[in-house]
C-alpha positions, 0 to 999 in steps of 0.5 A: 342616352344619344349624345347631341349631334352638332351639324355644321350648317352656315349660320342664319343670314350669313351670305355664300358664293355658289361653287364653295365648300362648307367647312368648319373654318374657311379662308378669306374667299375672293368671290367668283363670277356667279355672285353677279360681279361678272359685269363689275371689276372687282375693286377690292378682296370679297371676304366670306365670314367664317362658318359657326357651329348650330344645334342640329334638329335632334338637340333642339327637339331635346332642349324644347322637350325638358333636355339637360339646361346645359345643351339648351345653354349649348344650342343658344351660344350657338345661334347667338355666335351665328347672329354675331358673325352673321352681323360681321359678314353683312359689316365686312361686306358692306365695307368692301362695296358688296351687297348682300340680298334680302333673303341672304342667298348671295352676295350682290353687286356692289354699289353705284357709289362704292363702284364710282369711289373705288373707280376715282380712287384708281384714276387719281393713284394712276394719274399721281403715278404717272406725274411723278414718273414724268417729273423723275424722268424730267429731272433726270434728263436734265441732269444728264443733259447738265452733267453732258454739257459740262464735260463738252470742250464748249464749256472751257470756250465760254465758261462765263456763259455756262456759269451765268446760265446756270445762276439765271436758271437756278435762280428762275428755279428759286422764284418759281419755287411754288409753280414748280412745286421744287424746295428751293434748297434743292435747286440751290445746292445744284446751282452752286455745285454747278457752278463750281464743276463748270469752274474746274472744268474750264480752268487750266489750274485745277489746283487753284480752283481747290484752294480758291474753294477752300478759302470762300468755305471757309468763309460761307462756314463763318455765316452758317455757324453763326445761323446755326448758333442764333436759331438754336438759341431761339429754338431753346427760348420759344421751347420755354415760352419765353417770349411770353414775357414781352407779348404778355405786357400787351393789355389794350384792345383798341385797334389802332394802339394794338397796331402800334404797339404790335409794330414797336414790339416787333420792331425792337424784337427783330433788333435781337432775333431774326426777321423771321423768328420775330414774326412767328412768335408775333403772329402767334401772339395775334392768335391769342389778341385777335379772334377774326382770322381776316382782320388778323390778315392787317396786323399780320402785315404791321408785323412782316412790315416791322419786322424787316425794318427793324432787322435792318439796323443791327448785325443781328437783326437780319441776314443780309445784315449778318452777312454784311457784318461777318464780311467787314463791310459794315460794322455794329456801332456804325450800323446801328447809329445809321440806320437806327434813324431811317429804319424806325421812320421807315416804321412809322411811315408805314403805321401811319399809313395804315392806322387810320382806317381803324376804329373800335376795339378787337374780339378776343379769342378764349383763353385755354391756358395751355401756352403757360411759360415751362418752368424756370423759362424766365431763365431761359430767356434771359440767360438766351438774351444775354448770349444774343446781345453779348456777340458784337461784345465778344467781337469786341473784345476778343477780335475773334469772328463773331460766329465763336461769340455765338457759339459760345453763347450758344454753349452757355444755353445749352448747359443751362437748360441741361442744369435746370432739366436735370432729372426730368425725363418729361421734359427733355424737349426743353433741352438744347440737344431738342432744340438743335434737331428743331431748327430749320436744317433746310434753310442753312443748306439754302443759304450754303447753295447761294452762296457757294454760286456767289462765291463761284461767279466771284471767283471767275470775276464776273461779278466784278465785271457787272460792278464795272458796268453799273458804276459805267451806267449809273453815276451814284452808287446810291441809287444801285443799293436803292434799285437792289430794294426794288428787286428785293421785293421780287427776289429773295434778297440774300443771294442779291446782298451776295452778289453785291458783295462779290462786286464791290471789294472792300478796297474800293468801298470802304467799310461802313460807307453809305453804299454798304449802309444802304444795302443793308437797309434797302435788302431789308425793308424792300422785302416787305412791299410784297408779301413773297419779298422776304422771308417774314412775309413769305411765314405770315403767308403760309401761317395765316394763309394771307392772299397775295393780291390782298398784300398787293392791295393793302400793304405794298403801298405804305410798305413802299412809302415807308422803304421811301421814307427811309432812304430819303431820311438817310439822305437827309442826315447825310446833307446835313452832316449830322453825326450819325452819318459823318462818322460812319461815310466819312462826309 
């Protein structure tokens, strides 16, 4: 008996390219011009489907003549893997932008859309390639030109002026971060390194200009650490949901009383974290409270609003006011019985303003149930209060810096969540080691760049001279700390505090006198009358995608009368020789 003769013999359907050699197994084939691309680029790989094997004329005769089942069974395996790789040619080619004709005697051209696609996908790679060579090379040249100017025989001539330009210029770089498209970090760095490289480069005592740098690290250390420390433990808590615990006693769906309460809840949670971490966790609580995303926008503002007040009052609650404490210009009993006052009519100010307009009761959003506090968070969040609360404690008590009370409470944490996690491999995020890669990095080289530059203009004395000329030009020092709020609301307010700082020394203006109390208070809610004028509002902006005119519209104006309100309440306490003041300005 004949044995059956298989001929390998392209399957049904399956395109060829004239000009290819049939085989048992062919290659990925790119296609040559005769399979009508000779007017079309080619945008991407024609890829050719392997050849099946199919029952030659004989083996079919003898399936359909009573053969054996099992060549039958042979010859339709065969049409059936000639059919599936018939349907991967007709995938794989329509996928490549290739047309296959009707009759499948060849690979047509491609399609006007896949054409157009492939076309615009080669522009936009082009012209992003291109964008960035300019940008690198932009940033390059001014780099060379910087790193030139500075080892040039001019610099020593006019240090004063190198070293104010490159502040002028970082700080331009700073403001227009989101024009640029730059990370402030970046530019900040370069603007504090600069400044120092122009100090050294000018001074004829290099040896000082070292330990001058030593000793103003030394102290920029103190603030970064305890950065570091708070924003760990704050990471640890909202790693536990426990913030759940205060935003949960919130039942009422009244517009008006959600807006106050927002405001009060907000306002005494910015007292203990920071400004910003107080409006993440609360815009995270209006997702669950407040289904429309626009009228989400009001509350969200209450919030920025509320939030930088209450920042103001404690050494802890803000930034400006953690640096102003560190630095011994104010102290935490005097802050907080001078500022408590002006910071919560400041508040409720504003509320007052903006409740008004508000009737009937919110939507509320469906509850998933996948936010539950982690276990033992209750824990952590009281164990995370307490190393909080317990630093101006440890200042007290010991007279040790208060960045070691945070870092030791920061160490009591930390062991804590390793006792109660120990064991549980599933929930090793939950630990302080977790947390600590979670913190914003970013933010604390930031602030190491500021205020290196600060540092750097202090130490060549120019800020001193500008203190010179303002107390020259403006008789109360008042109205400076007042104007310093203004520019906050434009500019970021911690490298303004800087310079403050660096202006009036300690010996002049004493700590804990209204000028420093004002400062605190002005840096803090002037931020809030636009929404780029703090680090809250720019969070609210990026979370709930808040319009900047819409801010403008709605918000800057009782932010204004609030940051008003309080000024004026300090003034008042101030005349009228009310305890609260006389016992922190010495009237």
């Amino acid at each position: 008996m004949d044995r059956p003769r298989l001929a390998f013999q392209p399957a049904a359907g399956v395109t060829s390219c004239a000009g290819v050699r049939p085989a048992f197994t062919v290659a990925p084939l790119r296609p040559h011009r005769s399979c009508g691309m000779a007017a079309v680029s080619r945008p991407r790989r024609c890829r050719l489907p392997r050849w099946s094997p199919t029952a030659s004329a004989d083996t079919q005769e003898k399936s359909a003549t009573g053969g054996s089942a099992k060549d039958a069974a042979a010859a339709t395996n065969g049409d059936a893997a000639a059919s599936s790789s018939s349907s991967l040619s007709a995938a794989s080619s329509s996928s490549n932008g290739l047309s296959t004709s009707a009759d499948g005697s060849g690979v047509g051209p491609p399609s006007s859309d896949a054409v157009a696609s492939a076309a615009v996908d080669a522009e936009v790679v082009s012209s992003g390639s291109s964008t960035d060579v300019l940008r690198l090379a932009a940033v390059g040249g001014v780099c060379s030109v910087v790193a030139a100017i500075l080892q040039h025989s001019w610099v020593a001539e006019h240090r004063d002026v190198t070293m104010t330009t490159i502040f002028v210029l970082g700080y331009a770089g700073i403001i227009l971060e989101e024009l640029l498209d730059f990370h402030k970090t970046g530019v900040a760095l370069l603007m504090g390194v600069g400044i120092w490289v122009t100090l050294m480069t000018a001074s004829p005592d290099q040896a000082l200009v070292v330990a001058e740098l030593s000793e103003q690290v030394s102290s920029i250390s103190e603030i970064l650490f305890f950065l570091i420390g708070a924003s760990t433990i704050v990471e640890i808590v909202d790693a536990h949901q426990g913030f759940k615990i205060v935003t949960d006693a919130i039942r009422t769906n009244n517009r008006r009383i959600l807006l106050w309460a927002i405001g009060f809840i907000t306002f005494f949670m910015s007292s203990v974290l920071d400004n910003l971490t107080s409006t993440i966790v609360m815009v995270s609580l209006l997702r669950k409270l407040i289904d429309d995303p626009k009228e989400r926008w009001l509350y969200g503002a209450a919030v920025v609003i509320a939030a930088n007040a209450g920042g103001a009052w404690t050494p802890i609650g803000d930034v400006t006011t953690t640096m102003l404490w560190i630095g011994g210009q104010v102290t935490a009993a005097a802050t907080i019985k001078g500022l408590v006052l002006p910071s919560l009519v400041s508040l409720i100010v504003t509320l007052g303003i903006l409740s008004p307009p508000l009737r009937g009761d919110v939507v509320r959003p469906s509850s998933s149930g996948s936010d539950a506090i982690a276990p033992r968070g209750k824990l952590v969040f009281w164990t995370g209060l307490a190393a909080l609360l317990s630093v101006p404690v440890f200042k007290a008590v010991t007279g040790l810096p208060p960045y070691l009370g945070m870092l030791s409470g920061l160490g009591v944490v930390w062991l804590v969540t390793d006792v109660i996690h120990a064991g549980e491999e599933d929930r090793e995020e939950l630990r302080g080691s977790a947390a600590v890669s979670r913190i914003d990095t970013s933010g604390v080289l930031f602030f190491l760049g500021i205020l290196l530059a600060v540092a750097g203009l202090e130490s060549a004395g120019i800020l001193r001279e500008v203190a010179v000329y303002l107390d020259a030009h403006i008789s109360s020092r008042e109205i400076i700390a007042a104007v310093i709020g203004l520019v906050s609301a434009v500019v970021d307010n911690v490298p303004l505090v800087a310079a403050t700082m660096g202006m009036y020394s300690l010996d002049s203006v004493p700590a804990d006198s209204p000028l420093w109390q004002l400062i605190a208070f002005a840096a803090g809610t002037g931020g809030s009358m636009l929404i780029i004028g703090s680090a809250a509002g720019v969070a609210l902006m990026g979370l709930e995608k808040v319009d900047f005119f819409w801010y403008l519209k709605k918000a800057s104006l009782p932010a204004f009368a609030g940051f008003a309100a309080g000024i004026a309440t300090y003034a008042a306490m101030a005349s009228l020789h009310l305890p609260v003041i006389g016992a922190t300005s010495g009237m």
